[in-house]
FIVO-58799 format. One record per residue: residue number from 0; residue in one letter; y, z, x negated of N, C-alpha, C, O in turn. Coordinates in steps of 0.1 Angstrom, whole numbers, plus 2048, in hexadecimal, padded with zeros to 3 digits. Each point is the difference from the previous one (the first is absolute). Last residue first. Layout:
# residues N
 seq type n_py n_pz n_px ca_py ca_pz ca_px c_py c_pz c_px o_py o_pz o_px
 NUM    a    Y    Z    X     Y     Z     X    Y    Z    X    Y    Z    X
...
This chain:
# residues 207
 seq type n_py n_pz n_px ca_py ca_pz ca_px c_py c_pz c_px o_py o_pz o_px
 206    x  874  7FE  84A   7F3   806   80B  7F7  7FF  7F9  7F5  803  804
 205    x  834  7E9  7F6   7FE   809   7F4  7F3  808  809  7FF  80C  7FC
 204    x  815  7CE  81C   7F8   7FC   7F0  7FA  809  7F7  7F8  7FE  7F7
 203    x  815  80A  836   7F7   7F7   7FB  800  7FF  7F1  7F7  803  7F8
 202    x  82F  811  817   7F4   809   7FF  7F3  7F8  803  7F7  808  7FE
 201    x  830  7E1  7FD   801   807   7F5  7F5  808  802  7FA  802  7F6
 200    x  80E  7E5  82F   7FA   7F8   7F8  7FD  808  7EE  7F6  7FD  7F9
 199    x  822  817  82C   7F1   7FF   808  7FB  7FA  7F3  7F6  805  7FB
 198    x  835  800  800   7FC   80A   800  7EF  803  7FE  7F9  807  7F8
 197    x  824  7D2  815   800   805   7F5  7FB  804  7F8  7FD  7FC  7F5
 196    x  807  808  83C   7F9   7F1   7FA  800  802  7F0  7F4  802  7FB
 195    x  82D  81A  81D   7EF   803   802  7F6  7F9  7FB  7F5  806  7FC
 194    x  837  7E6  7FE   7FB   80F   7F4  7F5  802  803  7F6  7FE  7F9
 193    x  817  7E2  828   7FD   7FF   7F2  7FF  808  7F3  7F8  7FF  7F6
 192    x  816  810  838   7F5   7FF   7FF  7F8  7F8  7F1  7F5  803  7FB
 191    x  839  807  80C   7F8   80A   800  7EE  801  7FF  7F8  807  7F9
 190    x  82A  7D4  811   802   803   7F2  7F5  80D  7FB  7FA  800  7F5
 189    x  80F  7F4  838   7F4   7F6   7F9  7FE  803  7F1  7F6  800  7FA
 188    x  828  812  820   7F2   808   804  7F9  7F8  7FD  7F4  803  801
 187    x  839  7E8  7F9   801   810   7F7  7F1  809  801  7FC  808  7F8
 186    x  80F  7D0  820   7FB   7FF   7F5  801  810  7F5  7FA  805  7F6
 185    x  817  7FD  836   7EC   7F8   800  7FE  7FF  7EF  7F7  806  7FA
 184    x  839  804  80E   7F2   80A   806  7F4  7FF  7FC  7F9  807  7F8
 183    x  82A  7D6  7FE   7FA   807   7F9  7F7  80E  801  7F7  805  7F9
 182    x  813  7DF  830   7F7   7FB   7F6  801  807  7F4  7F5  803  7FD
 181    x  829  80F  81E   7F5   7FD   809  7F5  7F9  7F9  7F5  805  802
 180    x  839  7F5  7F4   7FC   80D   7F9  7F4  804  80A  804  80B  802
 179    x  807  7CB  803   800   801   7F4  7FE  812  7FA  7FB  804  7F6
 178    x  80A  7F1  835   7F8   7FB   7FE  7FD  7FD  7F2  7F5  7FC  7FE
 177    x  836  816  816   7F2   807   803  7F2  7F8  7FB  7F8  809  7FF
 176    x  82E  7DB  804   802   80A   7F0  7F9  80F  803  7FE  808  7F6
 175    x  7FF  7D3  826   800   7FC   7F7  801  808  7F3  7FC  7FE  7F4
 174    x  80D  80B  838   7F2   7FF   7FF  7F8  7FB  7F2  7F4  802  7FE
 173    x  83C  804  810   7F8   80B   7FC  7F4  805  802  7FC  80B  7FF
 172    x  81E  7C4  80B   800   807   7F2  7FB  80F  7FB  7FC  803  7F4
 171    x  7FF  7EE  839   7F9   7F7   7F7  801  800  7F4  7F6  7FF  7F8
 170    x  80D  82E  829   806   7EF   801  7FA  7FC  7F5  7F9  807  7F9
 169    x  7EC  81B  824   809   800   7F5  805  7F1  803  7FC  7F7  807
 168    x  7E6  810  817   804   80E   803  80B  801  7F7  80A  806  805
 167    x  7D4  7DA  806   80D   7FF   802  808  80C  801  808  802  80A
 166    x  7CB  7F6  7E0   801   803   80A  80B  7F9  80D  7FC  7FB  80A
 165    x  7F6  809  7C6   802   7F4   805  7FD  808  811  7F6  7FB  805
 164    x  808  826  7DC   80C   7F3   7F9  803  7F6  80A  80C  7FD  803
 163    x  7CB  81D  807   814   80A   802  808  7F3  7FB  807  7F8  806
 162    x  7D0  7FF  7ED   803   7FE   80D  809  802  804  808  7F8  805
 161    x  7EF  816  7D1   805   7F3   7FF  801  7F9  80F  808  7F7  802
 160    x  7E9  833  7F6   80D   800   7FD  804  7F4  7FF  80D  7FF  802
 159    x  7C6  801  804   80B   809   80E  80A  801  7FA  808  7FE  809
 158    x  7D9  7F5  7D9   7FF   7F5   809  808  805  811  801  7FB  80B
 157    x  7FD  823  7CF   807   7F3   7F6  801  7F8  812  80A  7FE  806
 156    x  7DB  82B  7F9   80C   805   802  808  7EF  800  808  7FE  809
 155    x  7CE  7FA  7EB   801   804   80D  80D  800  803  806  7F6  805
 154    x  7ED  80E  7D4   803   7EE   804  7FF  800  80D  804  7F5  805
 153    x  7FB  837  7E1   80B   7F6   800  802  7F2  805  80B  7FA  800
 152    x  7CE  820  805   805   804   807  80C  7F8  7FA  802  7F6  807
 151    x  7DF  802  7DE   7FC   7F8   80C  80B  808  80D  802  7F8  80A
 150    x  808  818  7CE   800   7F4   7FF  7FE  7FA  80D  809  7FB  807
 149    x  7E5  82F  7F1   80C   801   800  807  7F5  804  806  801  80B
 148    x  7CB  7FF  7E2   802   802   813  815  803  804  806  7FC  80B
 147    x  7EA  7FC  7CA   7FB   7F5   805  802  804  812  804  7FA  80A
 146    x  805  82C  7D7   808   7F4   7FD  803  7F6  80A  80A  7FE  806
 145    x  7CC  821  7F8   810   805   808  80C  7F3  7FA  804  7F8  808
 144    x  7D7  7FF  7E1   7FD   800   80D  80B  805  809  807  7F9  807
 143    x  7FD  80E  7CC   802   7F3   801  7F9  7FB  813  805  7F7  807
 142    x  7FA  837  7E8   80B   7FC   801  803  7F1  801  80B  7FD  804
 141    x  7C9  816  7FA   80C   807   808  80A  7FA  802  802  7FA  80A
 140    x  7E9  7FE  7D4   7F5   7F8   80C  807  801  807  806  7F6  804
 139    x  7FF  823  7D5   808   7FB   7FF  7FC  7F4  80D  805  7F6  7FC
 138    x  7DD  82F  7F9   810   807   805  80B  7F3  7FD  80C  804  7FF
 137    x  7C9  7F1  7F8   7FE   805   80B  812  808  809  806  800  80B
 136    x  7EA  7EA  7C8   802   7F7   811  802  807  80A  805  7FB  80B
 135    x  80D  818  7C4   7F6   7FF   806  804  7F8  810  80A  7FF  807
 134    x  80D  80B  7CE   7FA   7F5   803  7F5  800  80A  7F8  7F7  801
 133    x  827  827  7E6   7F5   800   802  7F8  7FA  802  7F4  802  7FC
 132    x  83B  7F9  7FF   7FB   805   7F5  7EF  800  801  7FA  7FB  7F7
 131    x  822  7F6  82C   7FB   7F7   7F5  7F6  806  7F5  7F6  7FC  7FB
 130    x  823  81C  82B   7EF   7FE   800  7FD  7F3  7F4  7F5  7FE  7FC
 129    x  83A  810  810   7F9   808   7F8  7F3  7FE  7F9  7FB  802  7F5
 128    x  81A  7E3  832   807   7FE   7F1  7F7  80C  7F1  7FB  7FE  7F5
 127    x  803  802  83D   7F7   7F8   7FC  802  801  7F3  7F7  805  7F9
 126    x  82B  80E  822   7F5   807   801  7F4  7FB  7F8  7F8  808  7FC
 125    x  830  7E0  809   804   809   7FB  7F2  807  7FB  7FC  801  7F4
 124    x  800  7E5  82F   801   7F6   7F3  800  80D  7F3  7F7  802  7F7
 123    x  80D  808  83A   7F5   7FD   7FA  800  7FB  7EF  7F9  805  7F6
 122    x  831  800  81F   7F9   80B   7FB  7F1  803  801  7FC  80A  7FC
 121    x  81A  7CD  80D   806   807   7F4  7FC  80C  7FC  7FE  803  7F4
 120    x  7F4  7E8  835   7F9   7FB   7F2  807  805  7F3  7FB  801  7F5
 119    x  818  80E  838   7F1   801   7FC  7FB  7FB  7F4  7FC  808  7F8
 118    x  82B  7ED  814   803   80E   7FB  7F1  805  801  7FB  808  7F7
 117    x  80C  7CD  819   805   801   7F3  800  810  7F7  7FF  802  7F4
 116    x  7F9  7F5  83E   7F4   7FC   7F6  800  803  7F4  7F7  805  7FA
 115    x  831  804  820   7F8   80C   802  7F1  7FC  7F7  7FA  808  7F9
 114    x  823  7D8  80F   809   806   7F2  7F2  80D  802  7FA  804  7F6
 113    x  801  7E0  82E   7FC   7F8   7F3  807  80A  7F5  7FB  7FD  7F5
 112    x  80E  811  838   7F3   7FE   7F9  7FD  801  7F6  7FB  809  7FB
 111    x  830  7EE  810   7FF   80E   7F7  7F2  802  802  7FA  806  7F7
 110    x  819  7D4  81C   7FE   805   7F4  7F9  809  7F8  7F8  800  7F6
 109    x  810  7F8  83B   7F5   7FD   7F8  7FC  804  7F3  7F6  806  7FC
 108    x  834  7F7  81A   7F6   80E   803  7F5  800  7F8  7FC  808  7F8
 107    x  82F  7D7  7FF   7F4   801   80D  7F7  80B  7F8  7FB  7FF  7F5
 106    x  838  7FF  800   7F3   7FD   7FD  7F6  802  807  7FD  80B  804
 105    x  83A  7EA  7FE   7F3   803   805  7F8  7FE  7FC  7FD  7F4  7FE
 104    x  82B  7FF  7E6   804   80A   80B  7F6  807  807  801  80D  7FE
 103    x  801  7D5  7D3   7FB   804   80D  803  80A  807  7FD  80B  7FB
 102    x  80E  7DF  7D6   808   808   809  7FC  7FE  80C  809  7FD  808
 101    x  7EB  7F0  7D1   801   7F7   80E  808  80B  809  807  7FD  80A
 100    x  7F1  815  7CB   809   7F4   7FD  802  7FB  80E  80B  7FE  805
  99    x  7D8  823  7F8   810   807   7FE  807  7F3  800  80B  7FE  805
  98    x  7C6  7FC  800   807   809   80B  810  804  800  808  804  809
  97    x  7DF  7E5  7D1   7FD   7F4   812  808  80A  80A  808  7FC  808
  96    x  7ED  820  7D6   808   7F7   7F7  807  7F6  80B  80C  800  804
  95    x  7CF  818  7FF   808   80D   803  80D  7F9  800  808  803  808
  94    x  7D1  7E6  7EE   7FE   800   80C  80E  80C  809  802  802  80C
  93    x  7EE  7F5  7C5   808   7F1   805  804  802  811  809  7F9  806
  92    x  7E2  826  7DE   80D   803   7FE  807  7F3  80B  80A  7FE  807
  91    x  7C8  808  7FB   804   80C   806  812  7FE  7FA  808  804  808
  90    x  7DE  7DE  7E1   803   7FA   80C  806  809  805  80C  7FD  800
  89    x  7E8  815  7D6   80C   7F1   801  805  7FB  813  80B  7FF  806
  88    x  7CD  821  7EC   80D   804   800  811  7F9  802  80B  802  806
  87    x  7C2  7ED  7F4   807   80B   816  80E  805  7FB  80A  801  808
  86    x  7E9  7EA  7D3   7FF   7F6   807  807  806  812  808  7FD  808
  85    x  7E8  81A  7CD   80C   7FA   7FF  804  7F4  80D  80B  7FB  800
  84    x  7CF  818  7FB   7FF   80B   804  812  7FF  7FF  807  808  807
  83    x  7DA  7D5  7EC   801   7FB   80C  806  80E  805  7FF  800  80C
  82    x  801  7F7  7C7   809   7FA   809  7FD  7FE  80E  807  7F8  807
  81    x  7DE  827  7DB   80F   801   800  807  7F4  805  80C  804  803
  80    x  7C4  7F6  803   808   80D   806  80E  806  7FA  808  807  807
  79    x  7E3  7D3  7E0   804   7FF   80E  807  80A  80A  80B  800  806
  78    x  7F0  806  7CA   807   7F8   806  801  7FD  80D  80B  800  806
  77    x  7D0  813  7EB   80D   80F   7FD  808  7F5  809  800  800  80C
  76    x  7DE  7E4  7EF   801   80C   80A  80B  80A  802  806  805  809
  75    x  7F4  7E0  7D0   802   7F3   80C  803  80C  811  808  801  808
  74    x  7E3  811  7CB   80E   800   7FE  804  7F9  80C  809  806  805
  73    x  7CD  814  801   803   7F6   7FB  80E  7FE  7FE  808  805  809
  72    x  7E9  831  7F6   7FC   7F4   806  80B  7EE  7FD  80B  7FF  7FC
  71    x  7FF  829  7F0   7F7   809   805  7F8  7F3  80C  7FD  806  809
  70    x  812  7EF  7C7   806   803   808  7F8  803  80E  7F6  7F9  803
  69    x  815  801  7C1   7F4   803   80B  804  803  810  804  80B  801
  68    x  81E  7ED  7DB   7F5   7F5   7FA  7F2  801  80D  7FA  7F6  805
  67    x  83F  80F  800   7F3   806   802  7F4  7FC  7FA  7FC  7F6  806
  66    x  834  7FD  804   7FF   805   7F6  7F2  808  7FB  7FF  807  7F6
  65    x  80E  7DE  833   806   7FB   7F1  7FC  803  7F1  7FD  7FA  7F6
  64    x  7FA  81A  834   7F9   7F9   806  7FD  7F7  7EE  7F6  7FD  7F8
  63    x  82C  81F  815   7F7   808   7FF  7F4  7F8  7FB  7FA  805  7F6
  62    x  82D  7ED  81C   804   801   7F2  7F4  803  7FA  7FD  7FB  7F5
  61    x  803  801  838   7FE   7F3   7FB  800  7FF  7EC  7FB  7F9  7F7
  60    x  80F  829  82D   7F6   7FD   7FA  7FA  7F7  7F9  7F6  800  7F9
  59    x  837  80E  80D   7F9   80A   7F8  7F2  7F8  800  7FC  7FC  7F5
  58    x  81F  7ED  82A   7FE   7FD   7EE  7FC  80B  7F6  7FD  7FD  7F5
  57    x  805  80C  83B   7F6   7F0   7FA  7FD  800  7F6  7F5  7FF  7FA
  56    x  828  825  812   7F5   806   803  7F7  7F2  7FB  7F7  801  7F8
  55    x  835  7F5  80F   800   806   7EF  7F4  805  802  7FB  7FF  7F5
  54    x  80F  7F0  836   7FC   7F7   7F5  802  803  7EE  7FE  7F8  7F6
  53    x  808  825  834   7F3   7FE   7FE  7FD  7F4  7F7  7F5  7FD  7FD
  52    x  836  814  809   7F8   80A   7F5  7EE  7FD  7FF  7F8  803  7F7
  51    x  82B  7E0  81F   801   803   7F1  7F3  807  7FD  7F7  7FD  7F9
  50    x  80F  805  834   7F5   7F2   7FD  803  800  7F1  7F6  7FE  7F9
  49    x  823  827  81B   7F2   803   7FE  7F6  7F4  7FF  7F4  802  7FE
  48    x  83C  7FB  804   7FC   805   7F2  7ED  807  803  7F8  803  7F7
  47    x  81C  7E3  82B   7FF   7F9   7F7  7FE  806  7F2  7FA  7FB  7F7
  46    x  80A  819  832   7EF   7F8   7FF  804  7F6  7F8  7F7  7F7  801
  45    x  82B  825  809   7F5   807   7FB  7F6  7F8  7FC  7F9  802  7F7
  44    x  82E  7EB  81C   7FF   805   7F3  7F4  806  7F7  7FD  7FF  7F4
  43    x  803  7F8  83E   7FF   7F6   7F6  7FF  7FF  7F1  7F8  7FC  7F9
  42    x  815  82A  827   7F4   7F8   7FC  7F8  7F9  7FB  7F4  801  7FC
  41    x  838  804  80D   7FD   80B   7F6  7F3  7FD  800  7FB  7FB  7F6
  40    x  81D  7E9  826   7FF   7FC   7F6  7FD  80B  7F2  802  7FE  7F4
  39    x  7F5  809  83B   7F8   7F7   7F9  805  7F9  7F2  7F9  7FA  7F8
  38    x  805  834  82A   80C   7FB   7F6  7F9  7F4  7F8  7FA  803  7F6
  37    x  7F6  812  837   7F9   7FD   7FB  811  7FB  7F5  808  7F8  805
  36    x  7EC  80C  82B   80D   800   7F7  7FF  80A  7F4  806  80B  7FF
  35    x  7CA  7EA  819   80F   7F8   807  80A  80D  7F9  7FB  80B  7FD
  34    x  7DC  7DF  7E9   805   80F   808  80A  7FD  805  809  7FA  7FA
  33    x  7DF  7E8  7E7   801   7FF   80F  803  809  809  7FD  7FF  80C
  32    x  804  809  7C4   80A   7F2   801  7FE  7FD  810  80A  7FE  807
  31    x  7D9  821  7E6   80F   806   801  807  7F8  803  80A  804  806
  30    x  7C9  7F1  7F6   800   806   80D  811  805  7FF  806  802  80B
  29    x  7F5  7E7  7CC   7FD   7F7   80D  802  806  805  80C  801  801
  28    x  7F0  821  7DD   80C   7F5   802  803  7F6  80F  809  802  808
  27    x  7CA  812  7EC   80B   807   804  812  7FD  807  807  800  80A
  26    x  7D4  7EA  7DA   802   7FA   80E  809  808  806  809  7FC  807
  25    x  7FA  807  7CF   805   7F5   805  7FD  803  80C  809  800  808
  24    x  7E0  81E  7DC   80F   806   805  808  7F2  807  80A  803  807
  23    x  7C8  7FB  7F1   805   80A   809  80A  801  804  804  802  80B
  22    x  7F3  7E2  7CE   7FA   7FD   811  804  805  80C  805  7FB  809
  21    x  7FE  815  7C9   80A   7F9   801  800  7FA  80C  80A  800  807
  20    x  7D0  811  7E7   80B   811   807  80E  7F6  807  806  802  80A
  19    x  7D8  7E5  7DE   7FB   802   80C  807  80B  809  800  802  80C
  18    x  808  7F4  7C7   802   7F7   802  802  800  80C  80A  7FD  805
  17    x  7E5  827  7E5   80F   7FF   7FF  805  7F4  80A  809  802  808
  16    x  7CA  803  7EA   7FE   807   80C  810  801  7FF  803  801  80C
  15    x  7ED  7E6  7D8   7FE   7F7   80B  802  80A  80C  801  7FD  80C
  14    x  80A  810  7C9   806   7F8   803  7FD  7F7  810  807  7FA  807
  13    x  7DA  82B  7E2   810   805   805  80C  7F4  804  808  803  809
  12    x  7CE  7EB  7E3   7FE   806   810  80F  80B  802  808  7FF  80A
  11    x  7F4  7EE  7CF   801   7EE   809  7FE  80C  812  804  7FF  80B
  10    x  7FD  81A  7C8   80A   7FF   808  7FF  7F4  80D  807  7FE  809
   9    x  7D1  819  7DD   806   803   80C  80F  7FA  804  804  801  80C
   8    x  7D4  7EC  7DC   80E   806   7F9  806  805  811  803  7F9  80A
   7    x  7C9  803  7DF   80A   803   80A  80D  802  7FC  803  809  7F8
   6    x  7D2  7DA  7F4   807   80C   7FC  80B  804  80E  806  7F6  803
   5    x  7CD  7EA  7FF   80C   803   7FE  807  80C  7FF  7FE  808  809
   4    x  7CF  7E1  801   803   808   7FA  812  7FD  7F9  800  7FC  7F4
   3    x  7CD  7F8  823   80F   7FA   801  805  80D  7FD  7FB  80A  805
   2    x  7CD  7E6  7F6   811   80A   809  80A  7FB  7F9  7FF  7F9  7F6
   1    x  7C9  7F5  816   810   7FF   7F6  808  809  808  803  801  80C
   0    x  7C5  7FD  7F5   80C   800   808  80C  800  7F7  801  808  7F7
């Protein structure tokens, strides 16, 4: 039987678990940006120095990644889950971003669904993040399945907000600029789920 056998550098997992804190505190952010009177351009602010901080959190890893001869799994891997953990972050800002600039007056109810999913997988995610070290399927199965079912609820939540849209209920240009921050949603729980995906594939291999 062959074993596998790597030296543990604990930082790639304090980093990935830093990374994943950064999650938390964005969606947060979001559910704050749809609170009715709600200071959105302070918000905003916020969720730009917290998308900074989660992109100096990248390039730590990346640096890491750089400078590392032995690394606690495949180098292509680290990478991925660092940009796809850079990625929910990016959109969650884009999505805070669409709201302050279009300057929407009404946000359909719905939303806050979809932001409520968002805040689920962030702090699933968060929660996951540790279990690398261990690697075990069993406690990491969990969470890529809760993920996967999360998702299938966002496309739900997705296909009714987009009804609302078209309803005739909003005018034609503020359906237009609802629907753009309404799709980085979706994609923001898709982003999520690709880490799960990630994730799932990283403990295959090291299994």
């Amino acid at each position: 039987m062959a074993f596998r056998f790597r030296p543990v550098d604990a930082s790639f997992f304090d980093l990935f678990a830093t990374s994943a804190t950064h999650l938390v505190g964005g969606a947060a952010l979001l559910a704050e940006m749809l609170a009715e009177g709600a200071d959105r351009e302070d918000v905003a602010r916020r969720m730009r120095d917290a998308e900074h901080a989660a992109d100096e959190t990248t390039h730590g890893i990346i640096r890491a990644v750089n400078s590392t001869f032995v690394t606690p799994f495949d180098r292509e891997d680290i990478y991925a889950l660092a940009s796809g953990l850079d990625d929910v972050m990016d959109l969650m800002d884009e999505a805070v971003d669409f709201i302050l600039l279009y300057e929407v007056k009404v946000l359909p109810p719905e939303l806050s669904e979809q932001v409520d999913v968002l805040q689920q997988c962030a702090d699933i995610t968060a929660a996951a993040m540790p279990k690398l070290r261990s690697m075990k399927d069993s406690e990491l199965s969990e969470y890529w399945i809760e993920i996967n079912r999360l998702e299938n609820l966002a496309d739900k939540h997705h296909r009714r907000i987009l009804a609302s849209l078209f309803s005739g209920s909003f005018k034609a240009l503020e359906v237009l600029k609802l629907k753009d921050i309404v799709t980085t949603l979706e994609q923001a729980v898709d982003a999520f789920e690709s880490v799960a995906n990630t994730v799932e594939q990283i403990a295959v291999k090291e299994s």
